[in-house]
matplotlib code that plots the C-alpha trace (Angstrom):
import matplotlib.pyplot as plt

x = [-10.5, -6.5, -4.7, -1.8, -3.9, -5.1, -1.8, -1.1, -4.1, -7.1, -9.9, -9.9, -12.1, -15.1, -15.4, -18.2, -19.7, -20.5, -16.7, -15.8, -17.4, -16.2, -12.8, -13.7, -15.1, -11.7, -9.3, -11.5, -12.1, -8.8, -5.7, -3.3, 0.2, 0.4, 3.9, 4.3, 6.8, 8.4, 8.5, 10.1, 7.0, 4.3, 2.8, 1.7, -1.3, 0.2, 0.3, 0.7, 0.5, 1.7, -0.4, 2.3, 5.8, 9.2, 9.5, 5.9, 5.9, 3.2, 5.3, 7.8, 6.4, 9.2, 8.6, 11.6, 11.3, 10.5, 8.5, 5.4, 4.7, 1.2, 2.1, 0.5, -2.2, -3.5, -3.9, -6.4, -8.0, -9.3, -12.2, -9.2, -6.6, -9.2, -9.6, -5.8, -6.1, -9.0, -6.9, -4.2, -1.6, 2.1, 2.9, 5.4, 3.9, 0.6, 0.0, -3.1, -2.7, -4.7, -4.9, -6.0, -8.7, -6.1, -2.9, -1.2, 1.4, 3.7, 4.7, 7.1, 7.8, 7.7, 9.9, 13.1, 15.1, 13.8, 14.9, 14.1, 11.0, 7.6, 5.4, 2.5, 0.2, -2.9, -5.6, -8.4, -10.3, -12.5, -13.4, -13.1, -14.5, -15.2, -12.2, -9.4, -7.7, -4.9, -3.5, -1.0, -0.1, -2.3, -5.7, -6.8, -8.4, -11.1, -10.4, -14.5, -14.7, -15.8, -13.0, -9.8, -7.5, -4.2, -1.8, 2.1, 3.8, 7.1, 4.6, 5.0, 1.8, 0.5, -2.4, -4.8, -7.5, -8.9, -11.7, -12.1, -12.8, -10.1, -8.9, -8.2, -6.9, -5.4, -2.0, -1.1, 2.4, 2.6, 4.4, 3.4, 2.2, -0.9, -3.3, -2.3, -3.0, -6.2, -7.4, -5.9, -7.0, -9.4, -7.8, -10.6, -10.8, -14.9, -14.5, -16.7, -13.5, -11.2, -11.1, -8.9, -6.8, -6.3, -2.9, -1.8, -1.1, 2.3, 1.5, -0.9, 2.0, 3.9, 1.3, 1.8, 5.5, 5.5, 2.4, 5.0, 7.6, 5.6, 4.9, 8.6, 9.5, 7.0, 8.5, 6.1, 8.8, 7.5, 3.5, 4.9, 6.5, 3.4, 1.4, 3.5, 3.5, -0.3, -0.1, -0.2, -3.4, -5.4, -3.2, -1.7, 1.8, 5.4, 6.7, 8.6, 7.6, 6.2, 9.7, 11.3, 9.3, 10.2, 13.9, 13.8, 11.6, 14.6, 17.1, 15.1, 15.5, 19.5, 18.9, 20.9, 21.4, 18.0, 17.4, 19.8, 18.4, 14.8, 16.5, 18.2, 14.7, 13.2, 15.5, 14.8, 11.2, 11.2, 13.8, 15.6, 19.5, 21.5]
y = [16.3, 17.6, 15.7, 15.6, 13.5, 11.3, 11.2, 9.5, 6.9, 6.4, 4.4, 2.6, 0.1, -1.4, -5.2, -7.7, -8.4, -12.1, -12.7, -10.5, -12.3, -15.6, -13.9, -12.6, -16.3, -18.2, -15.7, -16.0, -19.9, -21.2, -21.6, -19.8, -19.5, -15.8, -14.4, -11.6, -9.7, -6.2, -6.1, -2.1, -0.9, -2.2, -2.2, -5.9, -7.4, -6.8, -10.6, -11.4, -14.4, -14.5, -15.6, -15.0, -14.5, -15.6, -19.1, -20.5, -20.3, -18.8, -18.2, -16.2, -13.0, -10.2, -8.7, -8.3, -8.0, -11.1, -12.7, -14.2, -17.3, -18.6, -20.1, -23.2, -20.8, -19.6, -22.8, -23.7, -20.0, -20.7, -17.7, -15.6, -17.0, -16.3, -12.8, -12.4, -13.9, -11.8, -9.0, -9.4, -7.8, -8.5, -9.4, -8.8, -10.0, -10.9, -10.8, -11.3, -8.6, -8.8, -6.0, -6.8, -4.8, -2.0, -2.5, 0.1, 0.3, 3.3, 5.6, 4.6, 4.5, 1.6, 0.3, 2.5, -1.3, -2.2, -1.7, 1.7, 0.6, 1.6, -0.3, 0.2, -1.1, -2.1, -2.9, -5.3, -4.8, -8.2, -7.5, -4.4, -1.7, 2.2, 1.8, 0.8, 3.7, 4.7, 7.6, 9.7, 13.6, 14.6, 13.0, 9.8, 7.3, 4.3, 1.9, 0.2, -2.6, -2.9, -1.1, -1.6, 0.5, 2.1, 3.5, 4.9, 3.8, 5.8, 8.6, 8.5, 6.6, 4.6, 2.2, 1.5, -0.7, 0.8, -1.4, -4.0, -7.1, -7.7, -5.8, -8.0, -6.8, -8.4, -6.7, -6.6, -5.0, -4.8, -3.8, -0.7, -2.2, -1.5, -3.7, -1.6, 1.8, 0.4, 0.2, 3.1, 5.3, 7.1, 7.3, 9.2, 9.5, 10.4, 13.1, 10.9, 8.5, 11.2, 13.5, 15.8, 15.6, 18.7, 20.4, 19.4, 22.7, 23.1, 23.9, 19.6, 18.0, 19.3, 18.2, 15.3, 14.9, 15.9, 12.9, 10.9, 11.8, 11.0, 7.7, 6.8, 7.8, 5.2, 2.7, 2.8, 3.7, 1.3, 2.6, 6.2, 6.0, 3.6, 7.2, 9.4, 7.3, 7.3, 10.8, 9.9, 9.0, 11.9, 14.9, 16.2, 16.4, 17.2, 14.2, 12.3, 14.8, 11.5, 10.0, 13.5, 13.7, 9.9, 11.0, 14.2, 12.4, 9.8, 12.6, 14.6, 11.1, 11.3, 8.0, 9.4, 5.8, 5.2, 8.8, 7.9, 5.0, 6.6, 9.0, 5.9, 4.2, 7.9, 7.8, 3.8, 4.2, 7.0, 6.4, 9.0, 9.8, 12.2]
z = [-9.5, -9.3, -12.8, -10.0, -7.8, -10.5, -11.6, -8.3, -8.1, -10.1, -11.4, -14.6, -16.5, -14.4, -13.9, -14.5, -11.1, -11.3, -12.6, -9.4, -7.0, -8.1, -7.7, -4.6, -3.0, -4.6, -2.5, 0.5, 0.4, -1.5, 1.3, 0.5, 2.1, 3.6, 4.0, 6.4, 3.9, 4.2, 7.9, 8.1, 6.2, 8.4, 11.6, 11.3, 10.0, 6.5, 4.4, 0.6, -1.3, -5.1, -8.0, -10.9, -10.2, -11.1, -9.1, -9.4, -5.6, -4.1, -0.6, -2.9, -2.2, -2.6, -6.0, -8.5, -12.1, -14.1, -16.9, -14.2, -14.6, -12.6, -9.4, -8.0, -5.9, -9.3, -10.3, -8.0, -8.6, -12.3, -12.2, -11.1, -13.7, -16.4, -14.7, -15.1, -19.4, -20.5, -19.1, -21.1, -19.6, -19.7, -15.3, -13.5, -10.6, -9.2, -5.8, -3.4, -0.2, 3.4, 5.8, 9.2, 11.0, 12.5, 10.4, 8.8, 5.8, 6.5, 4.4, 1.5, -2.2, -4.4, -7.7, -6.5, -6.4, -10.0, -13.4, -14.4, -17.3, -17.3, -15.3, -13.5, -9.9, -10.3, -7.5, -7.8, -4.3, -3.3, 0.2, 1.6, 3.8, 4.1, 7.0, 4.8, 3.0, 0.9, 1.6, -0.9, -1.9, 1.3, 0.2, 1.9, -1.4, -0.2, -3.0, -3.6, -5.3, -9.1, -10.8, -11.7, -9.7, -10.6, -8.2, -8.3, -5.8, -6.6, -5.1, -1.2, 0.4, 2.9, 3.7, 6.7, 7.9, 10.7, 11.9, 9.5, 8.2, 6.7, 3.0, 0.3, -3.0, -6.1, -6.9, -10.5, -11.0, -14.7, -17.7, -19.7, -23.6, -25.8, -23.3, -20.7, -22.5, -23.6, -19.9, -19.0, -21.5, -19.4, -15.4, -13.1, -9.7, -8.2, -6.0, -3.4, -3.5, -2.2, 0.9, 1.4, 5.1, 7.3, 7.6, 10.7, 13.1, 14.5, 17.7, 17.1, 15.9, 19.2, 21.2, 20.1, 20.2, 23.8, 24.3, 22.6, 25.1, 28.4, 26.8, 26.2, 30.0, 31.1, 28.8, 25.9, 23.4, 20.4, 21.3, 21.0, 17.7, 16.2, 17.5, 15.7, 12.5, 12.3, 12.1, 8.5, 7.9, 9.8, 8.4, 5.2, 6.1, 3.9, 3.1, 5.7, 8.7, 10.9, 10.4, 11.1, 14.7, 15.9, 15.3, 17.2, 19.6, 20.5, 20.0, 23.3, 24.7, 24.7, 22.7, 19.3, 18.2, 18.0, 16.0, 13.7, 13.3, 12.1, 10.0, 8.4, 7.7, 6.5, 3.4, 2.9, 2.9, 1.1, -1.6, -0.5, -1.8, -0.4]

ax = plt.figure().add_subplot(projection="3d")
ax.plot(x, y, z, "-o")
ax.set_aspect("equal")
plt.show()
């Protein structure tokens, strides 16, 4: 498998299986107060819940850099608390994540706001299914359950859950120390995990801008853009080309404030400077 790709998301230590299903059962049976956080990233469907962070609130979801402390949701999660301890790790933050059946993360970058220190994303998946997918440097991942997971997220990427049930992944953003180079000592990535997308044709993608544009004159403006971001996930593309089209798509339209306006979110998502 491509170091670059691995570079980008990989597996790491295996788990215990009867420790991970009484993970998996507290974040499915324990209620939990979802946030619906990051609104300009997501299609909807999209909720987290924190386990460590700076407050000790579990509805204090938007991640910063802190020394986590458990929040009263871990509390009442003890196999998943003594998860968390055997680990070892120094947390920044420790999240649980749903994805609905047919939600999508867009494409973005992750850390650009913090402190410029090593850190790292880890992914715990506890209920998943061959639907859900990660998709970065042109490769879409399905993240199985029984590994640890890590992914950089200053690498452009995007999730989905097509069909469903719902994904469920604990989210450990951590600080880089000796734990953490013990588990990552050996990152891998089984080429089963990993497909490559197609390139996506010029003469598809302007297909599917002018589909895009019949479905703005009838008045489906929002339904055309959601199409054009899902381009996405079914084709290896240069970074930012789905925010690219919805722009030009609005600037066809006459409707430059709008373009603007997707150009705008382009170089927020993306961590884009000028």
């Amino acid at each position: 498998m491509d170091s670059t790709l691995t570079g980008q998301i990989a597996q790491l230590d295996t788990l215990d299986f009867t420790q991970l299903e009484r993970v998996r059962q507290e974040a499915l049976t324990t209620q939990a107060p979802w946030k619906a956080e990051y609104g300009a990233y997501q299609s909807g469907g999209w909720w987290t819940t924190s386990l460590m962070n700076a407050s000790g609130d579990a509805g204090d979801v938007t991640i910063g850099d802190c020394a986590a402390q458990p929040t009263q949701l871990l509390e009442q999660m003890p196999a998943t608390a003594a998860l968390l301890a055997e680990l070892g790790l120094n947390y920044m933050w420790v999240r649980l994540a749903r994805l609905e059946a047919n939600a999508f993360l867009w494409e973005h970058r992750d850390y650009d706001e913090l402190e410029q220190v090593e850190r790292h994303r880890l992914h715990i998946p506890l209920h998943t299914n061959t639907s859900a997918f990660l998709v970065t440097g042109g490769t879409k991942v399905h993240m199985a359950g029984g590994r640890i997971w890590r992914l950089t997220p200053t690498y452009a990427h995007g999730v989905c859950n097509l069909l469903g049930p719902d994904r469920i992944h604990l989210i450990a953003d951590v600080y880089a120390d000796d734990a953490y180079h013990r588990l990552a000592r050996r990152p891998a990535l089984h080429p089963t995990a990993a497909e490559s997308l197609p390139t996506a044709d010029p003469a598809v993608l302007a297909e599917r801008l002018e589909t895009a544009r019949g479905m703005a004159a009838l008045g489906y403006t929002e339904a055309a853009e959601r199409m054009l971001l899902r381009l996405f996930y079914a084709y290896a593309l240069p970074e930012g080309t789905v925010y690219d089209l919805i722009a030009e798509l609005h600037t066809s339209l006459g409707d430059m404030e709008a373009a603007t306006r997707w150009t705008t979110a382009k170089k927020h998502l993306l961590a884009l400077t000028d």
